[in-house]
DSSP file (Angstrom, degrees, kcal/mol; ACC not computed):
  #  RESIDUE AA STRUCTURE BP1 BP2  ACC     N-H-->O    O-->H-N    N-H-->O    O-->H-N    TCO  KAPPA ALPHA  PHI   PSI    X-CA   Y-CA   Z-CA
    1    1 A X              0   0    0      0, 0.0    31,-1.9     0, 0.0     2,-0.5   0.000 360.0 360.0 360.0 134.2  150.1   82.2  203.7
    2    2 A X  B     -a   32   0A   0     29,-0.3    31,-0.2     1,-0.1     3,-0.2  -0.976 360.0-179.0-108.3 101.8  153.0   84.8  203.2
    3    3 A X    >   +     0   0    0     29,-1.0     3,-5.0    -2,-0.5     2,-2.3   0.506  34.5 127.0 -95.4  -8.9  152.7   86.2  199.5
    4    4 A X  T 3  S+     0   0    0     28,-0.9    -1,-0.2     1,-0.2    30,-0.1   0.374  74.9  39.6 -72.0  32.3  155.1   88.3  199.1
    5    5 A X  T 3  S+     0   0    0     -2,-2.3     2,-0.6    -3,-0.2    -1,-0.2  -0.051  86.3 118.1-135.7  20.8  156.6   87.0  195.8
    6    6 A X    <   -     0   0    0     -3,-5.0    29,-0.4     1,-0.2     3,-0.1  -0.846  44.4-170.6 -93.1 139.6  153.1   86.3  194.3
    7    7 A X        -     0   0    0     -2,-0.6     2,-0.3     1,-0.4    31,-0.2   0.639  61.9 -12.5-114.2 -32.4  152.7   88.5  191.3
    8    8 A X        -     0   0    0     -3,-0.2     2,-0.4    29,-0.1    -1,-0.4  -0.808  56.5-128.8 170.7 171.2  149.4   87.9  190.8
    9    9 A X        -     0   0    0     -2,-0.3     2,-0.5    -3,-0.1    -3,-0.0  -0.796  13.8-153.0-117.6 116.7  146.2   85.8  191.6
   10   10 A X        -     0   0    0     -2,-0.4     2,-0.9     1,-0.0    -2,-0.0  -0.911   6.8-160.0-106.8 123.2  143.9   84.2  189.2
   11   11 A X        +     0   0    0     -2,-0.5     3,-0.1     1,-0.2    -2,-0.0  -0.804  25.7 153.8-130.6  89.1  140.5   83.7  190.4
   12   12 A X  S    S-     0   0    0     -2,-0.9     2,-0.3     1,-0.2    -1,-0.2   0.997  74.2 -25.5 -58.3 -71.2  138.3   80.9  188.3
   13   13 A X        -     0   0    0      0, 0.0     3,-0.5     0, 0.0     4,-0.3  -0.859  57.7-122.9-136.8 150.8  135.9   79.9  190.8
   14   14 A X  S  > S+     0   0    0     -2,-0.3     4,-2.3     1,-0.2     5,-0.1   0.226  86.4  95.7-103.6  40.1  135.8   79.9  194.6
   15   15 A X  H  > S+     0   0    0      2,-0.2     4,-2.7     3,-0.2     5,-0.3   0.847  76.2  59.3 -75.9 -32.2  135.2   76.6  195.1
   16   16 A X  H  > S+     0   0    0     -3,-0.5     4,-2.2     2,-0.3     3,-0.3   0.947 116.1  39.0 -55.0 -49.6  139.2   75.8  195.7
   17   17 A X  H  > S+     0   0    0      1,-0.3     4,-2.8    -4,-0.3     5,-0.4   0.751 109.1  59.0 -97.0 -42.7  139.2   78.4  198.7
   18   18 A X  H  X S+     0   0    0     -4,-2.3     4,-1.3     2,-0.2    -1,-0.3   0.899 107.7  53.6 -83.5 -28.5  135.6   77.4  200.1
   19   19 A X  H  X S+     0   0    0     -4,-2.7     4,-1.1    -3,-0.3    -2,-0.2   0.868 106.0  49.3  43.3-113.3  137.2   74.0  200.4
   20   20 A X  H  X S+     0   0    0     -4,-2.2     4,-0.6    -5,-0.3    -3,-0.2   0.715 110.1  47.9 -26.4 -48.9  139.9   75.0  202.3
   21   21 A X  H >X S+     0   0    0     -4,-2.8     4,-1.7     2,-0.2     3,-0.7   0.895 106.5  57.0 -84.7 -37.2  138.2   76.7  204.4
   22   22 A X  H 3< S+     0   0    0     -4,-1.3    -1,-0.2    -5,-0.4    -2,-0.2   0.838 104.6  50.3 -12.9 -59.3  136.0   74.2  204.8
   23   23 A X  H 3< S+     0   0    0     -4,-1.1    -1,-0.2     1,-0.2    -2,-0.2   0.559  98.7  69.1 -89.8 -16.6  138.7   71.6  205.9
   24   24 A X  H << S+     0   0    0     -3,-0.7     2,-0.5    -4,-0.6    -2,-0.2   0.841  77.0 179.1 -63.6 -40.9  140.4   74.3  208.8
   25   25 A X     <  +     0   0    0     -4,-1.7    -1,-0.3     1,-0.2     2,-0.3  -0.775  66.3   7.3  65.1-136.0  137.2   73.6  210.6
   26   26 A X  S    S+     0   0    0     -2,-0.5    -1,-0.2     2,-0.1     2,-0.1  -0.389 119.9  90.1-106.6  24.0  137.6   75.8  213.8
   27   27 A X  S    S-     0   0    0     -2,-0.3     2,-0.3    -6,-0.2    -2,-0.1  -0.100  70.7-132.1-111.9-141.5  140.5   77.2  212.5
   28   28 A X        -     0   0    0     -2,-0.1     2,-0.4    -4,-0.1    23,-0.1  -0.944  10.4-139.6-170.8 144.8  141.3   80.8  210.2
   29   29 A X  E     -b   51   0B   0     21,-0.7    23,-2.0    -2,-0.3     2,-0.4  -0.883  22.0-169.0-107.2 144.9  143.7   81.3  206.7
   30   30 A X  E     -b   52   0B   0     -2,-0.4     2,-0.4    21,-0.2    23,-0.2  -0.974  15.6-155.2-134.0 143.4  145.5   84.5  206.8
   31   31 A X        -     0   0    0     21,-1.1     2,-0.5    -2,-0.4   -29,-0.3  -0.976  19.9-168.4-122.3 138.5  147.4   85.9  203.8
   32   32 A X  B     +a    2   0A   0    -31,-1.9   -29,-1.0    -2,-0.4   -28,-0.9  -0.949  61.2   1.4-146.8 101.4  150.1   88.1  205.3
   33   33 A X  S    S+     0   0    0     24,-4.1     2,-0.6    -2,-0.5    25,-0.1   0.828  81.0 161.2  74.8  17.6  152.5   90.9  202.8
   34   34 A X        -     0   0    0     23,-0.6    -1,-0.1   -31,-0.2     5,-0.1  -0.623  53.4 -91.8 -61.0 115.9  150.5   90.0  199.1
   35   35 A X     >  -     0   0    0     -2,-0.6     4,-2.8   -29,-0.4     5,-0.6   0.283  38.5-108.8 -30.0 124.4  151.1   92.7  196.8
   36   36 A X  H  > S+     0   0    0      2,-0.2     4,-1.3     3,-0.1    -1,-0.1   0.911 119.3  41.6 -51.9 -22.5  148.5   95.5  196.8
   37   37 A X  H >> S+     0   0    0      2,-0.2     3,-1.4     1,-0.2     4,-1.2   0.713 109.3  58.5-100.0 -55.9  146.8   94.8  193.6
   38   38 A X  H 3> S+     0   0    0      1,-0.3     4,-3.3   -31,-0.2     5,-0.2   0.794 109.7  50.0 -13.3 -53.9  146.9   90.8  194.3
   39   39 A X  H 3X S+     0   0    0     -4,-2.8     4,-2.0     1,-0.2    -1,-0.3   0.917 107.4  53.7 -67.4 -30.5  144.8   92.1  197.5
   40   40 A X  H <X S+     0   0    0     -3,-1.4     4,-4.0    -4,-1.3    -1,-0.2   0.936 109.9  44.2 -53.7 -51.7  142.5   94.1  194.9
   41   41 A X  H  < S+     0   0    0     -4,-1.2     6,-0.3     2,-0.2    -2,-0.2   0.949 114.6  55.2 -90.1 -20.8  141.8   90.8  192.9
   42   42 A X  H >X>S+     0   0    0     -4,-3.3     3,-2.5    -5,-0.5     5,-1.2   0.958 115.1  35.6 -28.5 -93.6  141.3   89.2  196.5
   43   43 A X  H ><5S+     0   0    0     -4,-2.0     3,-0.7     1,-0.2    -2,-0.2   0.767 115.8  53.5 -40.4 -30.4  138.8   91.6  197.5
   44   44 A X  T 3<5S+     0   0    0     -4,-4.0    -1,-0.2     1,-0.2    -2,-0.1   0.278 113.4  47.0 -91.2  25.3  137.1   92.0  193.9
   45   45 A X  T <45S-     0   0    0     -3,-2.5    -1,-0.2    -5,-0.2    -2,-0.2   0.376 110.1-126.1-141.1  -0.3  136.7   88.1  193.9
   46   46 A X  T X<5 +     0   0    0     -3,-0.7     3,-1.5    -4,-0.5     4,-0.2   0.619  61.2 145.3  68.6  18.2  135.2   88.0  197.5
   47   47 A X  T 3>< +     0   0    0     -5,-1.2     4,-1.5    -6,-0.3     3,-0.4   0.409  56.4  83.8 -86.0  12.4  137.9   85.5  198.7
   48   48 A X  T 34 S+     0   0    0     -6,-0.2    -1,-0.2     1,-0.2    -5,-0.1   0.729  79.3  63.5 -55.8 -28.7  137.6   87.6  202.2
   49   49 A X  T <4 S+     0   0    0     -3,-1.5    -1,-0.2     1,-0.1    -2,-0.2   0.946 116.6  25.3 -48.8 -42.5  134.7   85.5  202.9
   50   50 A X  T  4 S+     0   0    0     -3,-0.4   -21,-0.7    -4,-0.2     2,-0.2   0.736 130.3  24.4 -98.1 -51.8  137.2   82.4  203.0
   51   51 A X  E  <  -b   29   0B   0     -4,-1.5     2,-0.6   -23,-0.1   -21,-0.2  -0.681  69.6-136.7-100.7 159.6  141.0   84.1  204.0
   52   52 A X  E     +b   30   0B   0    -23,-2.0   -21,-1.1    -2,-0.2     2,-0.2  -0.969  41.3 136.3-135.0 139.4  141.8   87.4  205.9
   53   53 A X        +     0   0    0     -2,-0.6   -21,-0.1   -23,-0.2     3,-0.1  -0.719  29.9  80.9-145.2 179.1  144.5   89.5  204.6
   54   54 A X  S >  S+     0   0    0      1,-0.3     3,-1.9    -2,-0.2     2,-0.2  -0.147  79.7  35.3  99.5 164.1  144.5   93.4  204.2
   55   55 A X  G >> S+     0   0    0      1,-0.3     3,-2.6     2,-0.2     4,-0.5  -0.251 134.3   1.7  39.9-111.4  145.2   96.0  207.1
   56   56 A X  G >4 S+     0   0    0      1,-0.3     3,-1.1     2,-0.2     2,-0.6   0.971 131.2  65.4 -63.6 -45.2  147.9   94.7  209.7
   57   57 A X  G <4 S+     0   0    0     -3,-1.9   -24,-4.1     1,-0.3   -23,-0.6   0.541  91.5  65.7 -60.6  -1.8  148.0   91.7  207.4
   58   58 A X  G <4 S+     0   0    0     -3,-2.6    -1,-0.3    -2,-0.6    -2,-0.2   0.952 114.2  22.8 -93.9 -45.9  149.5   94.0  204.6
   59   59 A X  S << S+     0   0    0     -3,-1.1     2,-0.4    -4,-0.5    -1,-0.2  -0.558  87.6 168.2-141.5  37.3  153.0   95.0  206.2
   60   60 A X        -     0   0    0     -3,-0.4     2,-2.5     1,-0.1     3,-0.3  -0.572  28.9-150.7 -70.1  99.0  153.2   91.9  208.6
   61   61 A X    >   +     0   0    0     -2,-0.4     3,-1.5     1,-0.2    -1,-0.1  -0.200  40.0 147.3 -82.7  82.6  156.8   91.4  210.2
   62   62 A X  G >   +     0   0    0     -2,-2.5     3,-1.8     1,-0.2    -1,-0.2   0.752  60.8  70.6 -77.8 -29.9  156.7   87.5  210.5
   63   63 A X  G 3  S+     0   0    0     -3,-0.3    -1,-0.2     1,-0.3    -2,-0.1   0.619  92.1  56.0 -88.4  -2.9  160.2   87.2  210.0
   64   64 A X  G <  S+     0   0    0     -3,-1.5     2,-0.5     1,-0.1    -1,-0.3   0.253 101.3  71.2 -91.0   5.9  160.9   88.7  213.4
   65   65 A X  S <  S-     0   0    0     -3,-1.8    -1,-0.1     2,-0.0     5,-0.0  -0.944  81.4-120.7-138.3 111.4  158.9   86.3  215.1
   66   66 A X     >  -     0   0    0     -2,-0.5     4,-0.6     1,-0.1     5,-0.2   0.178  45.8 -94.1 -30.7 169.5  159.5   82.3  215.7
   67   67 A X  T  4 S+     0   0    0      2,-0.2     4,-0.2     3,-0.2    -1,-0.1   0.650 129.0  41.9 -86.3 -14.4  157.0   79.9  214.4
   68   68 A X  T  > S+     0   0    0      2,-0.2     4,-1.8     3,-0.1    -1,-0.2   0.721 119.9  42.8 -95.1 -62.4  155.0   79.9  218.1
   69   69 A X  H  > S+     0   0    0      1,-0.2     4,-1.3     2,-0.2    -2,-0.2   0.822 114.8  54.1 -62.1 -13.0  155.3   84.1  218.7
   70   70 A X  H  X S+     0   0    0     -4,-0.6     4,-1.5     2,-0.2     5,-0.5   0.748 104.9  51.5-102.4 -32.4  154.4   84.3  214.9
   71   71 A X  H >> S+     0   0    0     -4,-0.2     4,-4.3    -5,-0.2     3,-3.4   0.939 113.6  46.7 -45.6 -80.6  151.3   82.2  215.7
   72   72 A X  H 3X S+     0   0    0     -4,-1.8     4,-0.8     2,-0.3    -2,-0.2   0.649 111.3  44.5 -34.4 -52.8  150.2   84.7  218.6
   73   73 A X  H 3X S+     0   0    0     -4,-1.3     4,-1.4     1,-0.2    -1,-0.2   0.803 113.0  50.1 -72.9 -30.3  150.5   87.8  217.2
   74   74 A X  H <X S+     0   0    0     -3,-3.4     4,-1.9    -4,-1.5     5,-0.4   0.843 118.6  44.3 -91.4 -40.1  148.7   86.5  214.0
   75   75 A X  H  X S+     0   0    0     -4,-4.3     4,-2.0    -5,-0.5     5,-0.2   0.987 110.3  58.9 -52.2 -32.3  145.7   85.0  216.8
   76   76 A X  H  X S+     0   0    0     -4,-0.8     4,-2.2    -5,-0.4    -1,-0.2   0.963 110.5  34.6 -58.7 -70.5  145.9   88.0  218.4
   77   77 A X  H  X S+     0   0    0     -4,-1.4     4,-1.8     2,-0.2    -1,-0.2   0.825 115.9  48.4 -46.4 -63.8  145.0   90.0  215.6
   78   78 A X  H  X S+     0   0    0     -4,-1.9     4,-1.7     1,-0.2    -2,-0.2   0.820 107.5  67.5 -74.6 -20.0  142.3   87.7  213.6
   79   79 A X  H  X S+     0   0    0     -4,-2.0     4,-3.3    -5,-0.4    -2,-0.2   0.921 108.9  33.2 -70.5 -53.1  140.7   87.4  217.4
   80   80 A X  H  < S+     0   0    0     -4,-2.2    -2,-0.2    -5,-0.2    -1,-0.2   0.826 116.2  54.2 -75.6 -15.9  139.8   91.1  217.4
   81   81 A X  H  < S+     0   0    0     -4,-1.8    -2,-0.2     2,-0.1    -1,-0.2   0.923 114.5  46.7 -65.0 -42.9  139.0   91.3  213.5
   82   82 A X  H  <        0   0    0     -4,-1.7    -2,-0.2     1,-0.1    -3,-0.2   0.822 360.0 360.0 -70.7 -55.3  136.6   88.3  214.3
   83   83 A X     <        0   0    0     -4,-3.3    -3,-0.2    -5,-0.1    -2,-0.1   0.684 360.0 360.0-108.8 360.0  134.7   89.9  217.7
């Protein structure tokens, strides 16, 4: 997900997001350039369990990167966060 024109995050329940993640299977959600306090009510709402945003993910230049090279760098990345 690429946030940067979300202004801010309302967090009922985490059901929607454990879900989601749910339905990826063997996959991973990345939220990529979200507004620092949107990444506060991430973190104070524990939706790191389900998405990973935050560090590299904060100041991500995706727009420099095709939809294949923008995969890879973002694997790249959630592969060392992971092991």
């Amino acid at each position: 997900m690429i946030g940067e024109n979300v202004l801010n995050f309302h967090a009922s329940d985490d059901c929607y997001y454990q879900e989601w993640f749910d339905d990826v299977e063997e996959g991973w959600i990345i939220a990529m350039n979200f507004m620092p306090h949107v990444v506060d009510e991430f973190s104070k709402n524990n939706i790191d369990y389900y998405i990973s945003f935050g560090g590299e993910f904060n100041d991500f230049p995706w727009r420099t990167y095709n939809p294949s090279q923008l995969f890879q760098h973002a694997e790249r990345i959630i592969s060392r966060r992971l092991n």
